[in-house]
PDB file of N, CA, C and O in Angstrom, chain B, residues numbered from 101:
ATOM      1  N   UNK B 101     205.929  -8.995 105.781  1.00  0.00           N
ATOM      2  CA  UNK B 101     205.479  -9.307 104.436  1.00  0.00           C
ATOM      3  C   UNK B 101     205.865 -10.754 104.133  1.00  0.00           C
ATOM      4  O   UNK B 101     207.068 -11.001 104.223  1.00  0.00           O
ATOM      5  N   UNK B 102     205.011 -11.793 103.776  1.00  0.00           N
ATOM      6  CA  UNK B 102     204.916 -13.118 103.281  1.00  0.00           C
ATOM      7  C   UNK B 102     205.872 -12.752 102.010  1.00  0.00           C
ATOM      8  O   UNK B 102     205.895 -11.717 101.344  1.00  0.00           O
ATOM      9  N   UNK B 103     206.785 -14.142 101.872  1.00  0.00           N
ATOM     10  CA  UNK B 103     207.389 -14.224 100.963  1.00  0.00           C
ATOM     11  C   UNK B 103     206.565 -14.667  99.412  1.00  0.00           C
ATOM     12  O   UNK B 103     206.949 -14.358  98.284  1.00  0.00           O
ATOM     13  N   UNK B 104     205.779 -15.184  99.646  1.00  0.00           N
ATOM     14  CA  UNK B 104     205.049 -15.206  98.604  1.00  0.00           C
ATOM     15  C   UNK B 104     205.069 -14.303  98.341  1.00  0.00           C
ATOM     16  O   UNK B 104     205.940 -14.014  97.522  1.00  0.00           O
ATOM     17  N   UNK B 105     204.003 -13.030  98.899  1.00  0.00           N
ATOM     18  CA  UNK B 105     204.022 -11.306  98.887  1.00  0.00           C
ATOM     19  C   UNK B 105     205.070 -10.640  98.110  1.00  0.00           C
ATOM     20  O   UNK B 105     204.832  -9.776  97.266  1.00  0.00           O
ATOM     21  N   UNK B 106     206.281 -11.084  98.431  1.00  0.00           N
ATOM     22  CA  UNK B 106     207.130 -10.635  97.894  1.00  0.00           C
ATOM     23  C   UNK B 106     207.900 -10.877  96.535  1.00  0.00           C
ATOM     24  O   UNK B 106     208.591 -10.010  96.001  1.00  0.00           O
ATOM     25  N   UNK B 107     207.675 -12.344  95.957  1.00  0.00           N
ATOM     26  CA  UNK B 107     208.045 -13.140  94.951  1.00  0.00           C
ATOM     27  C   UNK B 107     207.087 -12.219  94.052  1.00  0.00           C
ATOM     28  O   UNK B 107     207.469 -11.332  93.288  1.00  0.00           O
ATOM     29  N   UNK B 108     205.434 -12.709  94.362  1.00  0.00           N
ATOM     30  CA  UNK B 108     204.830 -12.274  93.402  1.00  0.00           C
ATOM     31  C   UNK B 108     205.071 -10.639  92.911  1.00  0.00           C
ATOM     32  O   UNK B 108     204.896 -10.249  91.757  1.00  0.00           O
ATOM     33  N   UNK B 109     205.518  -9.766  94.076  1.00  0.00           N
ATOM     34  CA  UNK B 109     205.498  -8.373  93.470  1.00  0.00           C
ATOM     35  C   UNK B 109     207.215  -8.535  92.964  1.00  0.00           C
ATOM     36  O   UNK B 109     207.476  -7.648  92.151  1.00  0.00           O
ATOM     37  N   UNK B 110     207.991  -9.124  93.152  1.00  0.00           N
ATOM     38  CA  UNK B 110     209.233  -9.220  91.931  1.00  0.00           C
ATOM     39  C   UNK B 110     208.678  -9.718  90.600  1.00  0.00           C
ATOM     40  O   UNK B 110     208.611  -8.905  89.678  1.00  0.00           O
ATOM     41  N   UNK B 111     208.214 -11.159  90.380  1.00  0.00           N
ATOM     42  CA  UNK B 111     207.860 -10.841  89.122  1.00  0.00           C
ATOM     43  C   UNK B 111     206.638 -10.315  88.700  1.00  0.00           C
ATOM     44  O   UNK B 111     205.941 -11.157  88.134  1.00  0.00           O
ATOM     45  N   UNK B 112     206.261  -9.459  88.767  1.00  0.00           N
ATOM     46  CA  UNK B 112     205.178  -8.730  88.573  1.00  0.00           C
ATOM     47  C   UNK B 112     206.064  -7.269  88.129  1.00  0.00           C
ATOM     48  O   UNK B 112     205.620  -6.698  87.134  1.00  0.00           O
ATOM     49  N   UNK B 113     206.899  -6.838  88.594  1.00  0.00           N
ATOM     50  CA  UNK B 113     207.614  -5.928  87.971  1.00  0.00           C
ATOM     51  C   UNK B 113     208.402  -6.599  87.200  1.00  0.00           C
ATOM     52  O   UNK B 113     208.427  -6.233  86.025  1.00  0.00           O
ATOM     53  N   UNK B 114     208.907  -7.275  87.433  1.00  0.00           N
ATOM     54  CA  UNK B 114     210.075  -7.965  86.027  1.00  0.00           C
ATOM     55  C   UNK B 114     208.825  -8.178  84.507  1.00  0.00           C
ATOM     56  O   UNK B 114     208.941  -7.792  83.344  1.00  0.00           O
ATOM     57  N   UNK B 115     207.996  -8.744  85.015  1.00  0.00           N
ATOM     58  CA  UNK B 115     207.106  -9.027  83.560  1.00  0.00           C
ATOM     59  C   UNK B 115     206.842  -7.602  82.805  1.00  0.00           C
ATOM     60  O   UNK B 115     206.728  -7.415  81.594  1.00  0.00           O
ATOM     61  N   UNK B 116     206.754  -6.302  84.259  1.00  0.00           N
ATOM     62  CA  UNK B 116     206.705  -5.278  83.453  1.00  0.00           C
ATOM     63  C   UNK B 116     207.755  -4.538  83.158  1.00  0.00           C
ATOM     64  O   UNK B 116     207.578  -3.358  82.854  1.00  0.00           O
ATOM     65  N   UNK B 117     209.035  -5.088  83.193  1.00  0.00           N
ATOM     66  CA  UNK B 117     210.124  -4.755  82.287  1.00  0.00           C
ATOM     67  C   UNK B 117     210.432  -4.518  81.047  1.00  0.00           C
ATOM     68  O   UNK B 117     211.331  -3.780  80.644  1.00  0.00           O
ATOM     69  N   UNK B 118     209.444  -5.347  80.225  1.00  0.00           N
ATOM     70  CA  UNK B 118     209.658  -5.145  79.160  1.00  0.00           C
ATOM     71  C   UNK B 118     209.925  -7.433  78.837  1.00  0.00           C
ATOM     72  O   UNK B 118     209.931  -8.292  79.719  1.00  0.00           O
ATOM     73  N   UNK B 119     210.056  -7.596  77.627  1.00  0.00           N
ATOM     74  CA  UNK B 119     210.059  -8.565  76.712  1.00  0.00           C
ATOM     75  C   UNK B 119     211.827  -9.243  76.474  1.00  0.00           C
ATOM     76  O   UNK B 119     212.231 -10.373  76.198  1.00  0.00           O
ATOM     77  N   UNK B 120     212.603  -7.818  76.760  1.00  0.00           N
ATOM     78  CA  UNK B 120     214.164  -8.197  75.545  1.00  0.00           C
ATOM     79  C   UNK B 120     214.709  -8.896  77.445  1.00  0.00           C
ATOM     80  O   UNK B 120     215.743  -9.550  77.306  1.00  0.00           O
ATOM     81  N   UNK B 121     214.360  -8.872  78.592  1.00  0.00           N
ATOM     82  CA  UNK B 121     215.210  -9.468  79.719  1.00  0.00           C
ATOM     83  C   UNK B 121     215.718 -10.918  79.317  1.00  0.00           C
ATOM     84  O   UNK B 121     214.799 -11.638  78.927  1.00  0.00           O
ATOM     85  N   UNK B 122     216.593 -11.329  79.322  1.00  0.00           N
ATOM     86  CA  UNK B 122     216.800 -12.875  79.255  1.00  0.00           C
ATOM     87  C   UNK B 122     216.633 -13.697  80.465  1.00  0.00           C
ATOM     88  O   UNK B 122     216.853 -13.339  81.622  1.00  0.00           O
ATOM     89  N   UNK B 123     216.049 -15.301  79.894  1.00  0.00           N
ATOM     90  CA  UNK B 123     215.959 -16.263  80.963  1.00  0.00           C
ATOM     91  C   UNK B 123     216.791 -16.623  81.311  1.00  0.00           C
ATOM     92  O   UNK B 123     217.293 -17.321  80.429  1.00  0.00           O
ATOM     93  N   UNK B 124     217.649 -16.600  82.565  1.00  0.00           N
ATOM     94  CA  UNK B 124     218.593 -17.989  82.614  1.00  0.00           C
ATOM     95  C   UNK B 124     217.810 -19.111  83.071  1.00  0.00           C
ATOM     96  O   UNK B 124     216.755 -18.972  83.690  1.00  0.00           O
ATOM     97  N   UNK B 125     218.437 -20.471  82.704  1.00  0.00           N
ATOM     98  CA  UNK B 125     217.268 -21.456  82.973  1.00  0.00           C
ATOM     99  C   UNK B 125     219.019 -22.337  83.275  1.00  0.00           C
ATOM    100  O   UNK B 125     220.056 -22.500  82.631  1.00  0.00           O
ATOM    101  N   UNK B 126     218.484 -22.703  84.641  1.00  0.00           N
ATOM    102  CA  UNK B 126     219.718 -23.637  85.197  1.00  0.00           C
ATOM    103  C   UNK B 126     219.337 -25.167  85.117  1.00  0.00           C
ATOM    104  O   UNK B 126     218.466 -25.937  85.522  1.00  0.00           O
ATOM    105  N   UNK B 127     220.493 -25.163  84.358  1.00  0.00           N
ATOM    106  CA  UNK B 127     220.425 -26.929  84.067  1.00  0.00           C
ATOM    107  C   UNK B 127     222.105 -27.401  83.955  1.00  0.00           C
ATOM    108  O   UNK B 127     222.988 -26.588  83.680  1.00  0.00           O
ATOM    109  N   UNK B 128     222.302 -28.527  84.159  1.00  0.00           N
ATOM    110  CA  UNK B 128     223.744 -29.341  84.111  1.00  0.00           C
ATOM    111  C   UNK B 128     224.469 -28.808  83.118  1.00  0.00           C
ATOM    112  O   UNK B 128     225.609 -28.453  83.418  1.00  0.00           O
ATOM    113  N   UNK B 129     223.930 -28.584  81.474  1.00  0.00           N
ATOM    114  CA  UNK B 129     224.622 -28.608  80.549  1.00  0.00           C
ATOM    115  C   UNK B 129     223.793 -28.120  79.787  1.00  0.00           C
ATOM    116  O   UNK B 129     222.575 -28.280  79.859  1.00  0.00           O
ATOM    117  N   UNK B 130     224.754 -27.090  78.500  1.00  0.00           N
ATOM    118  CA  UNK B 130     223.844 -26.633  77.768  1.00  0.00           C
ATOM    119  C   UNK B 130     222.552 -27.776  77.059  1.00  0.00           C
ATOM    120  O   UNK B 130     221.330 -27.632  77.111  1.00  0.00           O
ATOM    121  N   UNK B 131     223.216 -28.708  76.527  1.00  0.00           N
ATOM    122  CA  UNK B 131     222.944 -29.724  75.449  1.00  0.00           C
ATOM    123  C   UNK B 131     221.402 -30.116  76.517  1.00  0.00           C
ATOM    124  O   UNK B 131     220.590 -30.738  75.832  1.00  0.00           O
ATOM    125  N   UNK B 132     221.038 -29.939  77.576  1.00  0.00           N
ATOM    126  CA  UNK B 132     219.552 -30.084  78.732  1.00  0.00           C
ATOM    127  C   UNK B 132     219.013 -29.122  78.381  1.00  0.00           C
ATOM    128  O   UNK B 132     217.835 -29.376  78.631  1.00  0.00           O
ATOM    129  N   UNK B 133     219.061 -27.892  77.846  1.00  0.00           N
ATOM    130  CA  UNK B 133     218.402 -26.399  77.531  1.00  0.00           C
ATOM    131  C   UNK B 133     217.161 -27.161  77.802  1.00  0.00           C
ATOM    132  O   UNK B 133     216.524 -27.255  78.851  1.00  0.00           O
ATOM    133  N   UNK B 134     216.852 -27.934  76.080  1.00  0.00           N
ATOM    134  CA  UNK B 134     215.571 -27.546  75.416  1.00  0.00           C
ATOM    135  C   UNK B 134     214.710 -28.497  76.355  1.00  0.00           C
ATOM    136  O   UNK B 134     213.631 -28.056  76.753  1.00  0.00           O
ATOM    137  N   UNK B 135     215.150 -29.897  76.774  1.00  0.00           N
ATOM    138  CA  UNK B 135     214.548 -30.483  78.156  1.00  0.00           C
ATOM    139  C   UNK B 135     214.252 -29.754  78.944  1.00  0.00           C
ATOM    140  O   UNK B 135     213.027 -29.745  79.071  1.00  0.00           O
ATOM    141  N   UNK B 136     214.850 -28.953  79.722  1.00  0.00           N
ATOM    142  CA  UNK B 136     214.405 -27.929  80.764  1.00  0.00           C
ATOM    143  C   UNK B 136     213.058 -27.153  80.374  1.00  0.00           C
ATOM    144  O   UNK B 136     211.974 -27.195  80.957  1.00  0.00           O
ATOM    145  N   UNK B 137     213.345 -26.583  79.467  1.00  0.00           N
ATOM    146  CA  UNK B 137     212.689 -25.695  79.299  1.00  0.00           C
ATOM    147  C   UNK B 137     211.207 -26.216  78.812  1.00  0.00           C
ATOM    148  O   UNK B 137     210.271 -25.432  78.971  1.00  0.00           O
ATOM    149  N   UNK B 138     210.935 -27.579  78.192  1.00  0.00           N
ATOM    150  CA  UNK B 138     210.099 -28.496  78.017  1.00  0.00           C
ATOM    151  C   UNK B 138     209.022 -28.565  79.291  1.00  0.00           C
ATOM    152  O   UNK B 138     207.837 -28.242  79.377  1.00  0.00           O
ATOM    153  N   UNK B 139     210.057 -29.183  80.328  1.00  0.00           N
ATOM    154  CA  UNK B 139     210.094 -29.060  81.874  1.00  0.00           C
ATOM    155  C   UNK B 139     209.291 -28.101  82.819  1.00  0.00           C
ATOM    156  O   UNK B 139     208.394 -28.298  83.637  1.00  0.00           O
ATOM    157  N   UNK B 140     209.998 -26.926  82.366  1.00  0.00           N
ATOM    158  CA  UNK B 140     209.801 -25.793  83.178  1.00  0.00           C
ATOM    159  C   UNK B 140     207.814 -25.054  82.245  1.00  0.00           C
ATOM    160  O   UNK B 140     207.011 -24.303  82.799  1.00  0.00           O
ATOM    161  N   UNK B 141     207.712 -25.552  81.097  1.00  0.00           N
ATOM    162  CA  UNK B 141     206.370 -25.509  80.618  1.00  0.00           C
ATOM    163  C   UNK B 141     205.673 -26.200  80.419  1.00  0.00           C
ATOM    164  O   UNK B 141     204.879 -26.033  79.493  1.00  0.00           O
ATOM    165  N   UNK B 142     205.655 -27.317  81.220  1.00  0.00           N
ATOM    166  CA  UNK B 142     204.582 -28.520  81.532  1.00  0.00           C
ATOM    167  C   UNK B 142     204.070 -27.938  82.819  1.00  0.00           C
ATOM    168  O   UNK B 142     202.884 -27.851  83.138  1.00  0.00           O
ATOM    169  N   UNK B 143     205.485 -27.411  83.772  1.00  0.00           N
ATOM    170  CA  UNK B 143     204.778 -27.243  85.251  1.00  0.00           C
ATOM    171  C   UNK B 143     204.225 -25.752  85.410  1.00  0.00           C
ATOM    172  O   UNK B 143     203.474 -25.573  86.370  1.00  0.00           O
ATOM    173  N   UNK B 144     204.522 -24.600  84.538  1.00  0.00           N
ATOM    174  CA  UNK B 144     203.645 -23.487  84.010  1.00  0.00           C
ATOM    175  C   UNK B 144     204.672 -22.171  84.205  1.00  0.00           C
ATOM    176  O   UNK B 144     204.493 -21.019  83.809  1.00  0.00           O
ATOM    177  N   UNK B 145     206.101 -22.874  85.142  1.00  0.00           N
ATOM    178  CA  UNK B 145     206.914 -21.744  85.267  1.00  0.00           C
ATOM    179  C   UNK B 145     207.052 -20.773  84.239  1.00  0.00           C
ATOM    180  O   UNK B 145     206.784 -19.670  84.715  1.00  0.00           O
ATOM    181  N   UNK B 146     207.451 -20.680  82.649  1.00  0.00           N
ATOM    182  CA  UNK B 146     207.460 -20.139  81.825  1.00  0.00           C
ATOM    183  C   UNK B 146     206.182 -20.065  81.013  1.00  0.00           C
ATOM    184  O   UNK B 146     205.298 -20.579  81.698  1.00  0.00           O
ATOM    185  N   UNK B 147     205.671 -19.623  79.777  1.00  0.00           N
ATOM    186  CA  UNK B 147     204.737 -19.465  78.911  1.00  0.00           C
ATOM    187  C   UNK B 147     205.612 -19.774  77.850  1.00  0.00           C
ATOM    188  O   UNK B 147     206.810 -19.962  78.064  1.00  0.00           O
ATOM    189  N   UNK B 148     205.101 -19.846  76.687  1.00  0.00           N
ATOM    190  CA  UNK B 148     205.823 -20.339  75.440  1.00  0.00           C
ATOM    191  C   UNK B 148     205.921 -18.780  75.381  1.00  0.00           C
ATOM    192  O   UNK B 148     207.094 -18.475  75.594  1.00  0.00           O
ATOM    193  N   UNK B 149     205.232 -17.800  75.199  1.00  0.00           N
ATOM    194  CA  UNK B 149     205.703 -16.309  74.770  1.00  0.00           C
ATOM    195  C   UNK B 149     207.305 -16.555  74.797  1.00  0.00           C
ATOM    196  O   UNK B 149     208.143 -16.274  73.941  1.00  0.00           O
ATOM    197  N   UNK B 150     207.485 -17.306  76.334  1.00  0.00           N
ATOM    198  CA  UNK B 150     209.049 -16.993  76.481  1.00  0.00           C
ATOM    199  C   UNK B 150     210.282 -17.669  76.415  1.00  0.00           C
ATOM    200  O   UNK B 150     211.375 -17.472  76.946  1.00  0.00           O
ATOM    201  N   UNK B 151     209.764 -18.661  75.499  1.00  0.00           N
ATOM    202  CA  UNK B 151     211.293 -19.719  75.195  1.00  0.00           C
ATOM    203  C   UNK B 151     212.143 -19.002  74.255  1.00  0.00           C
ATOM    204  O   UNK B 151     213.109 -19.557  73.731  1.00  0.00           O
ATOM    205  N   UNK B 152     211.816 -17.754  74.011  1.00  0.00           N
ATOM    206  CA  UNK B 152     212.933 -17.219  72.371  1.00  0.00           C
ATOM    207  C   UNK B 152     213.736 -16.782  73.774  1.00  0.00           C
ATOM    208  O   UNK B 152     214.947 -16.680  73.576  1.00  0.00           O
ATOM    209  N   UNK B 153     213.287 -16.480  75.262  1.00  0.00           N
ATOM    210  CA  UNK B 153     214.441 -15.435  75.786  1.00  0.00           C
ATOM    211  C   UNK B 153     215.459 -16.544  76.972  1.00  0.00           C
ATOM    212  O   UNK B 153     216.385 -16.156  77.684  1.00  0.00           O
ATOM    213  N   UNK B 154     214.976 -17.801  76.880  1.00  0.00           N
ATOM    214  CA  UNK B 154     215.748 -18.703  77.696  1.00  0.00           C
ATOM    215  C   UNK B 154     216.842 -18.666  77.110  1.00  0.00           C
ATOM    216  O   UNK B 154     216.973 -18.654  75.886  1.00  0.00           O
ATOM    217  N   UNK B 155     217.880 -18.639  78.061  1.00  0.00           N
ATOM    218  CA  UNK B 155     219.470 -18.771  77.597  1.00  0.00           C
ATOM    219  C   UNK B 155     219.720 -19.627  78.812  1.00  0.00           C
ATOM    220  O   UNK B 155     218.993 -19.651  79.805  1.00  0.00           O
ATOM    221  N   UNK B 156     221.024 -20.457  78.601  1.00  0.00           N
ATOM    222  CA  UNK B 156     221.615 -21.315  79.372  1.00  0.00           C
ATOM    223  C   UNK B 156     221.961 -20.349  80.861  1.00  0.00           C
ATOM    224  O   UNK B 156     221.564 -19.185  80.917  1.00  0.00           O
ATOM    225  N   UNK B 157     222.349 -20.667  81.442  1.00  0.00           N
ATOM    226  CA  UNK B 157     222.814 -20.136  82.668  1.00  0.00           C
ATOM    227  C   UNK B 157     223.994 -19.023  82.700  1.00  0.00           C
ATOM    228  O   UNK B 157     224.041 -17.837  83.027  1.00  0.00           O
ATOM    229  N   UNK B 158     225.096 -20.146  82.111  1.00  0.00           N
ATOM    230  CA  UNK B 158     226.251 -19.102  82.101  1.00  0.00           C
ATOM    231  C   UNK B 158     226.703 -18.363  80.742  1.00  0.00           C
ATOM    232  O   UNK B 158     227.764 -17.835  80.409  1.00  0.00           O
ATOM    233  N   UNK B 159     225.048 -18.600  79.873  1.00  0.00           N
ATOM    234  CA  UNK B 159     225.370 -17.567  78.796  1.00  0.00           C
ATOM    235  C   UNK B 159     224.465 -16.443  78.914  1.00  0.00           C
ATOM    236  O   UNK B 159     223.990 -15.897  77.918  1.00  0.00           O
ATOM    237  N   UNK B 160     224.220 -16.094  80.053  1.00  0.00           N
ATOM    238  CA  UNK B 160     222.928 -14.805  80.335  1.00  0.00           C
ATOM    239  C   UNK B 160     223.889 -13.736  80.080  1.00  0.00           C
ATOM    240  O   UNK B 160     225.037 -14.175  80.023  1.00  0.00           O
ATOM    241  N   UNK B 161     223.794 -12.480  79.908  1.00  0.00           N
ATOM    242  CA  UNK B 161     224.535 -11.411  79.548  1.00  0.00           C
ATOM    243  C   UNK B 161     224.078 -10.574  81.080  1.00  0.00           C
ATOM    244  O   UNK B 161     223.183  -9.729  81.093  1.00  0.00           O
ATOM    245  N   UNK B 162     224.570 -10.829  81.865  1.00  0.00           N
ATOM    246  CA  UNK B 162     224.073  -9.912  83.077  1.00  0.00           C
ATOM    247  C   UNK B 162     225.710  -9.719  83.983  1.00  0.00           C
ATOM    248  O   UNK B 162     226.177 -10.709  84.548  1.00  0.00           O
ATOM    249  N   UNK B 163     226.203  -8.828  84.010  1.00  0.00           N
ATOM    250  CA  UNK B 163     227.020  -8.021  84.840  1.00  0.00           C
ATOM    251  C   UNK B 163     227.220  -8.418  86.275  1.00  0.00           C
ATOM    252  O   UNK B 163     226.317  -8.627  87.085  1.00  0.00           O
ATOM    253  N   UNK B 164     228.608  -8.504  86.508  1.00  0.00           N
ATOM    254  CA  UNK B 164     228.540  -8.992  87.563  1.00  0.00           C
ATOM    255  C   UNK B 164     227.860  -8.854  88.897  1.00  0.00           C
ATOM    256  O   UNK B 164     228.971  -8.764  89.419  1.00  0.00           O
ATOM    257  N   UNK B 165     227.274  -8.782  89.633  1.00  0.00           N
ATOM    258  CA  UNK B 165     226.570  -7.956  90.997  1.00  0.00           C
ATOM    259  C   UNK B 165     225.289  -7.397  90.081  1.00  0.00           C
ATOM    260  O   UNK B 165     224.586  -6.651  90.763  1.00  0.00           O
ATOM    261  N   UNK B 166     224.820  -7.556  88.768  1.00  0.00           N
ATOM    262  CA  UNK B 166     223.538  -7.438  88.049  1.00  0.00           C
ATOM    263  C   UNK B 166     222.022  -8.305  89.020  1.00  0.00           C
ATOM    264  O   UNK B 166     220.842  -7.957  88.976  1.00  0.00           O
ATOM    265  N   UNK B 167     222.396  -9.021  89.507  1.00  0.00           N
ATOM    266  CA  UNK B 167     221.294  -9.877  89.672  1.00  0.00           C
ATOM    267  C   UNK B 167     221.011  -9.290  91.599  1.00  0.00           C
ATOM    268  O   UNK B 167     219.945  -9.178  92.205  1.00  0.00           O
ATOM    269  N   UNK B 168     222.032  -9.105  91.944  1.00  0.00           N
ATOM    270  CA  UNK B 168     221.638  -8.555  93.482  1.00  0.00           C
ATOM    271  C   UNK B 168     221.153  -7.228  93.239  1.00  0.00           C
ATOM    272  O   UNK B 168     220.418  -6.778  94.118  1.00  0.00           O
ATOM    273  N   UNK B 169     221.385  -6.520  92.280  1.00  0.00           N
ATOM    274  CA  UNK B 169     221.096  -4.866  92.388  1.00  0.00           C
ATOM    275  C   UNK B 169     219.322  -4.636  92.118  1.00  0.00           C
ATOM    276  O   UNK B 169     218.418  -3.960  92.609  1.00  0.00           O
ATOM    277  N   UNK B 170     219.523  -5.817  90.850  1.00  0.00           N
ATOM    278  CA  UNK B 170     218.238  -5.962  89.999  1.00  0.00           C
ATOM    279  C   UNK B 170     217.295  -6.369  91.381  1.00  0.00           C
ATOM    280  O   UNK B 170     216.382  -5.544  91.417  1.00  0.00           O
ATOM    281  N   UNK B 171     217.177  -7.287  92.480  1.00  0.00           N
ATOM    282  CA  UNK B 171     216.280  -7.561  93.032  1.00  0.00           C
ATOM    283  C   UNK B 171     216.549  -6.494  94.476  1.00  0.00           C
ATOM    284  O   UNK B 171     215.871  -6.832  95.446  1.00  0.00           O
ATOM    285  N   UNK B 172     217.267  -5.527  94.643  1.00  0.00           N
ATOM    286  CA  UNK B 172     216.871  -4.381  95.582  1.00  0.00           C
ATOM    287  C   UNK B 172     216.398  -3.801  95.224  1.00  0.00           C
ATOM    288  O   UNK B 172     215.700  -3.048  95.904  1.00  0.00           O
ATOM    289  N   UNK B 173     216.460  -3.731  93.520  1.00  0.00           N
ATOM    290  CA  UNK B 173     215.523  -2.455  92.923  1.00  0.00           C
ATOM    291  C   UNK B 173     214.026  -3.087  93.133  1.00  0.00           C
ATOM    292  O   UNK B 173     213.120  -2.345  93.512  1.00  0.00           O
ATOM    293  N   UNK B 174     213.841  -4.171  92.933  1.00  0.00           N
ATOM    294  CA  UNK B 174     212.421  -4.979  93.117  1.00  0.00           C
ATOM    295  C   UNK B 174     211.772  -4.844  94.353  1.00  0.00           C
ATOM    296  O   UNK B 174     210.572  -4.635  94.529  1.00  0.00           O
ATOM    297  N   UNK B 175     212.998  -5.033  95.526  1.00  0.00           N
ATOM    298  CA  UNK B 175     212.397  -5.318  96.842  1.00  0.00           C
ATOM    299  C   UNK B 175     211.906  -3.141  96.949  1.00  0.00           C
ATOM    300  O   UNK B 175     210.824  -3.114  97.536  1.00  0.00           O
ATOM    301  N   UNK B 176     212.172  -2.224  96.737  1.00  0.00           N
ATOM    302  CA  UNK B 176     211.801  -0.691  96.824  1.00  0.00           C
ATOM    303  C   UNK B 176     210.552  -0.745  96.565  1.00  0.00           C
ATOM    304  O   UNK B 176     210.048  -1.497  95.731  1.00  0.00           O
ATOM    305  N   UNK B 177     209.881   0.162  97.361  1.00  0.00           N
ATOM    306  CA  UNK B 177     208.547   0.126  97.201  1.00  0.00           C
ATOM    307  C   UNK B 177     207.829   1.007  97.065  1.00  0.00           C
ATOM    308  O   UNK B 177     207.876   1.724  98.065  1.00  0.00           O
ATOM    309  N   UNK B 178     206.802   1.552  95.950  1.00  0.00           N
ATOM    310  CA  UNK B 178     206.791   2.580  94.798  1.00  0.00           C
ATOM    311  C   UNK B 178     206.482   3.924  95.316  1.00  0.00           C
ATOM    312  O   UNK B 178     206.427   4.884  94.548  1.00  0.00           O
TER     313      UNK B 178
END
């Protein structure tokens, strides 16, 4: 399976997660947020739908070992 293949079917289930998931959006410093995120919707990564859910990096509310579990549940296949 092409990694593309695989990106696209992660977010393709994450979009159908639901709305309340938060962004982390990695940048140097908080005070870069709203640049980034400027950034990241010129080049089409985000939609405006979703700048209310960008949060800084290390203010995402996700559990430790959250982000490896979250993408085995992605990589399972239905």
């Amino acid at each position: 399976m092409s990694n593309v293949h695989t990106l696209t079917r992660r977010v393709a289930r994450l979009e159908g997660a639901g709305a309340h998931i938060e962004i982390p959006v990695w940048c140097d410093d908080p005070e870069d947020l709203a640049g980034t995120m400027d950034a990241m919707l010129k080049r089409g990564e985000i939609e405006p739908r979703d700048v209310p859910r960008c949060v800084f990096w290390s203010d995402a509310n996700t559990l430790a070992g959250y982000h490896e579990a979250a993408l085995a549940e992605l990589d399972r296949t239905p």
